[in-house]
Every structure is written in structure tokens, then in C-alpha cells.
N, C-alpha and C positions, 0 to 999 in steps of 0.2 A: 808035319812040321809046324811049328809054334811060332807066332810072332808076336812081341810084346810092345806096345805102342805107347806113344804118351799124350796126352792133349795139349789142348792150345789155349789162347787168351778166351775168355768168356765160360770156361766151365769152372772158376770158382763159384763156390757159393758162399755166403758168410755161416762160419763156423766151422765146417767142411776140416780143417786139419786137427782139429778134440781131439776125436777117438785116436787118431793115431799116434798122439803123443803122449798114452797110456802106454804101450808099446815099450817092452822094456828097449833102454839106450836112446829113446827117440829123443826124447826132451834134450838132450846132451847136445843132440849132433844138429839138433834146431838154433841149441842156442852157440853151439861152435859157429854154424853158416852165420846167425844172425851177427854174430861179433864180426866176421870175416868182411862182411857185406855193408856194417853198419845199417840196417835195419832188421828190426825184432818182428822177423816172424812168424814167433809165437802167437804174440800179440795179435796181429793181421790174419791171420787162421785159427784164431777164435774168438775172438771180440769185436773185431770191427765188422762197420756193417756192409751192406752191396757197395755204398756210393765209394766208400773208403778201399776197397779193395777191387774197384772198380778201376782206381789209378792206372795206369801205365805201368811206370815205374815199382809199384807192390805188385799186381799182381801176377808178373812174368816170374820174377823170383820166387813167390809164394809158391807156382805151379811148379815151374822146377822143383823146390823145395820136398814138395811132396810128390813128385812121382818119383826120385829118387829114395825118400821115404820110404814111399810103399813095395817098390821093385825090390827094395834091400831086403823087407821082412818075407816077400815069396821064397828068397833063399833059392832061388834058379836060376840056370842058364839060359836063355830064347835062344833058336838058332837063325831070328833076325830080328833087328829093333827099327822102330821107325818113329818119328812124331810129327804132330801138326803144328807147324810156326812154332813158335817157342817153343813146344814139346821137343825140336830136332836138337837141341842143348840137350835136355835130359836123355833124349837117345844116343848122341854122342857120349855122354859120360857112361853110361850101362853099357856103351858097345869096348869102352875103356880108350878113346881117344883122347880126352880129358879127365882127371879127376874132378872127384864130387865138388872140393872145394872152387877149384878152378870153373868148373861151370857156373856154378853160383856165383863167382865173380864176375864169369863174362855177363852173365843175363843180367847182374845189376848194371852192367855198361848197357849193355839193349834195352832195355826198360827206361832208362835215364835218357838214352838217345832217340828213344824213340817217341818217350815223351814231349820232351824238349822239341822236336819237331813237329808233332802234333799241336803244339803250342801258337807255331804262327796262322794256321788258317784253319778256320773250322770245319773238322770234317769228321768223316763217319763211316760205318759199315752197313750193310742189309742182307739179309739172309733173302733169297729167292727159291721157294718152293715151286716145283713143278715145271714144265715147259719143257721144249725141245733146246741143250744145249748152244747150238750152230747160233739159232733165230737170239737166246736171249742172249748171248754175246755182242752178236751185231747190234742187237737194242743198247745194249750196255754202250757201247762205243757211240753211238749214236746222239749220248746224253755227256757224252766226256765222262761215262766212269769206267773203272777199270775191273775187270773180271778178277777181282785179288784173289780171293779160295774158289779153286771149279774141283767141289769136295765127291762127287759122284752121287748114287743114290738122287740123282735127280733134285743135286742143291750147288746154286752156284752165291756166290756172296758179291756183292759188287761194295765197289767203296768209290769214295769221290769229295765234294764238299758238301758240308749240307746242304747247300742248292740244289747239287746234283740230286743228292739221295731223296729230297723233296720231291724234285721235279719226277722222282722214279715213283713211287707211290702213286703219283696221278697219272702216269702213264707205265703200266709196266707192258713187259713184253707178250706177246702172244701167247699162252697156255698158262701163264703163271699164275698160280692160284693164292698167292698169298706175299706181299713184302715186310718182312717181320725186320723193325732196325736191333743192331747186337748191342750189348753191353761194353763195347769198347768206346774208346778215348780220341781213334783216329782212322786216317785214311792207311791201313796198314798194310803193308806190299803194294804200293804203289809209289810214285815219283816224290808223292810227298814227304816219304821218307829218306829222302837220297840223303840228310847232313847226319842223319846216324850211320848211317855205311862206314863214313870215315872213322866217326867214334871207335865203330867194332876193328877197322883193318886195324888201327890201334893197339888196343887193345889183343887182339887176336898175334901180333909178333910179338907179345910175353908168351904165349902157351906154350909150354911144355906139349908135344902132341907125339901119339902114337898110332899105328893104323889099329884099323879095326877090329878086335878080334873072335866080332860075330857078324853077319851079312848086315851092314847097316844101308837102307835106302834112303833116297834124299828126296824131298818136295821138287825140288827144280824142275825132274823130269821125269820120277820115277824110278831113277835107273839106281841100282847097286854103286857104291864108291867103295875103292879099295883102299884109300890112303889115307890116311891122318889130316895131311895140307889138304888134300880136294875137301873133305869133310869141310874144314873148319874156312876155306873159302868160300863154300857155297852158305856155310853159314853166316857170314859175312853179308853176303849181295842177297842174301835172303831176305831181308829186310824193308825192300824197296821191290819185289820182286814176287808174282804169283803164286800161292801155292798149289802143286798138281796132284792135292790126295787123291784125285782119280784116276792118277798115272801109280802112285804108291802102290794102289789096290789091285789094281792090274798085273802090276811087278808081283803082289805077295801071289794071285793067283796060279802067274807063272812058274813061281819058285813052287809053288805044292804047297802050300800053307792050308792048311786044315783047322788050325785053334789063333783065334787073337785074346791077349789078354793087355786090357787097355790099365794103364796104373791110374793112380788117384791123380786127382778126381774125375774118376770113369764114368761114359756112357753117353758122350757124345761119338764117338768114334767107332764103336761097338754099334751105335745106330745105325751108322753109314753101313759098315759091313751087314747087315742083317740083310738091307735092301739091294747092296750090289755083291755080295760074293755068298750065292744060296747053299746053304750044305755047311759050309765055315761055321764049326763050332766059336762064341764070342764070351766073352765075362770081364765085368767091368770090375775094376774095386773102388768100391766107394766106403767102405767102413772095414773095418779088419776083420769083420766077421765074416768077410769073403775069402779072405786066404784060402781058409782051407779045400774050398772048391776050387778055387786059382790053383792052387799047387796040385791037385786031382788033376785037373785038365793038362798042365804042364806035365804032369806023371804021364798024362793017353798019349800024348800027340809029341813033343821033343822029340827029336829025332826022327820020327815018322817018316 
């Protein structure tokens, strides 16, 4: 069994959407969202630089943008989709709970909202390498920050204000061998974001919504959702709220997943799998000269 995945905030790169909009049809349906959206993410996936699409509000949409993108030109069915933080928008739409369009609407309200509250207090994210779980949580609490991604593979991300994340640097928790800060904007899945919540519930009573109709997992907890409304409520409180890719992984293990194929811009997520699910055939797309091994892989293992 195949599962096709999409990423999160911090794995664009500047330039990263070029190639793909070589692609016959792509340039069209880039600049359909970009009209739909009001902002040109052409432009923002391939001219602008880190700091610019470093934003919040660019570059939630840009990722959607493209992992929709990319998933369109493998021309297959997964028979589960899953993402990370924002990425769970692009997987809702590929599981067909949402159209393209309408994702890309909602994500410019997330991005907007979530900027906008990252606005009033300065804050931040940190990748945490290494350590025992349990211990660096309690550490994490300890400092008032909050366990926001516990991504597995032996990485938990904590966020908080930049005091906090300072103060973590100089004291981190017992094993941890490394506090790297991420390229995001704010304190994201945490309390700090509770005035985008409402933005989304907003927003989210226009959709149009259908259930799902390939096994879609959710961050919250891991677990399979079968409905359209659950999907699109949990992506609602998502936002303020942990995410458990290492309950995700867990789930795909159980389901029998054998191949991940992560869409653009791949290879953070495909990391994680390498180190927690051993045996898991993975392939990331990062340029479209990977299709044709993506669609190979997808050929082994679907249906499986």
C-alpha cells in the first residue's frame, strides 16, 4: 500500500516551483489559483527570495500550490494521503474533500490568519534533535513552550516566544544534541494562534465538502477520519493545536503501507520515514524529473 503525503511550512526553498511550471498546463492552473487568491504564485516560486517566501501568509499557499501541482502530474490514486500542518489542506483536496480551488482559498485564509496573529508577540519555532521523547517534553513545559510538532524519528519541534526559544538554546533538555531554530514566522500550533481558529471556522462554513474518497489521516492523533465535516473541523482547530506525525506514522504502519511518496517540495517527510518506518520504500519529488520513478513506485506498491 502507497501513501502519498505532502509537507509543511519551512520546506520551501526560493525557486523550488520553475521546473514545474514547464509542465504542460501548469503555468495556467498557477495562474487560475493565483487570480482566485489574489496573490501571484508564480512570482513567489520562482523569484522571490528565502526572506519573502519566508512570510506566513505566501508561503502556506505556495506549498499547497505545489503539492497539488505535483500530485496532479504523477496521474495516480494513493490509497492514503496524509500532510504536515498545512500540507493536511493539500491532502484534503487529493483525498477530494475539497476542490483545488477551494483549498487554495481556505489556505489563503490560514496564512492570513495566521500571520496576523503571529503579529502580536514574538515568537518562533526549534527543531530538537535527539533525546528521549517523555524527558524533552517535560523540559519543553518547564520553559513554557509547547511540544507543537512530536514529528517521530527522534525530532520534536517546540515553539513558544522568542524568550522562550532563547532561553531553550541555553538550556536544552537532556540527550539533545542539537536546537536548530526553523524558518517560520511564529509560534504555530500553539495557543498563540487561537484568533486564526475563528478566521478558519469562518471561512470553512462556505465549503462545499465531500467525505473522503481515499483513507485520509489526520495530525491530531493519527487516527483515519471518515467524513468530510471531521476532516475539515480538525483542520480548523489545527492551527492552534499539536501536530502528531508520529502518530501519522504509526497509523500508516498499521494500515501496511509499504511505499511514501512525499509531493513537492519533497524530502523532509521522507526523512522522517527513513528513520522511523525501516523497510518503507520513500521518494520525494522535488523536480519532475522524479515522476517517473514516483509513478514506478506507485505502479509496485498501490494496492499492495
Amino acid at each position: 500500500m502507497l501513501v502519498l503525503v505532502a509537507p509543511g511550512q519551512g520546506a520551501q526553498t526560493p525557486g523550488f516551483l520553475t521546473p514545474w511550471l514547464e509542465l504542460p498546463g501548469a503555468a495556467d492552473r498557477i495562474a487560475g489559483w493565483s487570480d482566485a487568491i489574489g496573490l501571484d504564485l508564480a512570482h513567489y516560486g520562482t523569484k522571490a527570495d528565502a526572506d519573502e517566501i519566508r512570510d506566513t501568509a505566501v508561503a502556506q499557499p505556495l506549498l499547497v500550490a505545489a503539492g497539488l501541482l505535483s500530485a496532479a502530474a504523477l496521474d495516480a490514486s494513493p490509497g492514503v494521503v496524509a500532510g504536515h500542518s498545512v500540507g493536511e489542506i493539500t491532502a484534503a483536496a487529493l483525498a477530494g474533500v475539497i476542490d483545488d480551488e477551494a483549498a487554495l482559498r481556505f489556505v489563503r485564509t490560514r496564512g492570513l490568519g495566521m500571520a496576523e496573529a503571529a503579529a502580536v508577540t514574538e515568537t518562533g519555532m526549534a527543531a530538537l534533535l535527539g533525546g528521549d521523547p517523555d524527558v524533552t517534553v517535560a523540559h519543553l513545559e518547564k520553559l513554557g513552550l509547547t511540544p507543537a510538532n512530536v514529528n517521530g524519528g527522534g525530532q520534536i519541534v517546540a515553539a513558544g516566544t522568542a524568550e522562550q526559544i532563547a532561553a531553550l538554546t541555553e538550556d536544552m533538555p537532556e540527550g539533545v544534541r542539537r536546537v536548530v531554530a526553523l524558518k517560520v514566522a511564529g509560534a504555530f500550533h500553539t495557543h498563540h494562534m487561537a484568533p486564526a481558529v475563528e478566521k478558519l471556522r469562518t471561512a470553512a462554513a462556505g465549503l462545499t465538502v465531500a467525505d473522503p474518497a481515499v483513507t485520509y489521516v489526520s495530525n491530531a492523533d493519527g487516527r483515519t477520519v471518515a467524513t468530510g465535516a471531521e476532516v475539515i473541523s480538525r483542520l480548523v482547530g489545527q492551527v492552534a493545536n499539536p501536530v502528531r506525525w508520529d502518530l501519522c506514522m504509526e497509523t500508516f504502519k498499521e494500515l501496511g503501507v509499504t511505499a511514501i511518496v512525499e509531493a513537492a517540495p519533497g524530502g523532509t517527510l521522507v526523512g522522517l520515514a527513513k528513520r522511523a518506518l525501516p523497510g518503507v520504500k520513500t521518494l520525494a519529488l522535488k523536480t519532475p524529473d522524479d515522476l517517473d520513478a514516483a509513478r514506478a513506485l506507485i505502479s509496485e506498491h498501490a494496492g499492495a
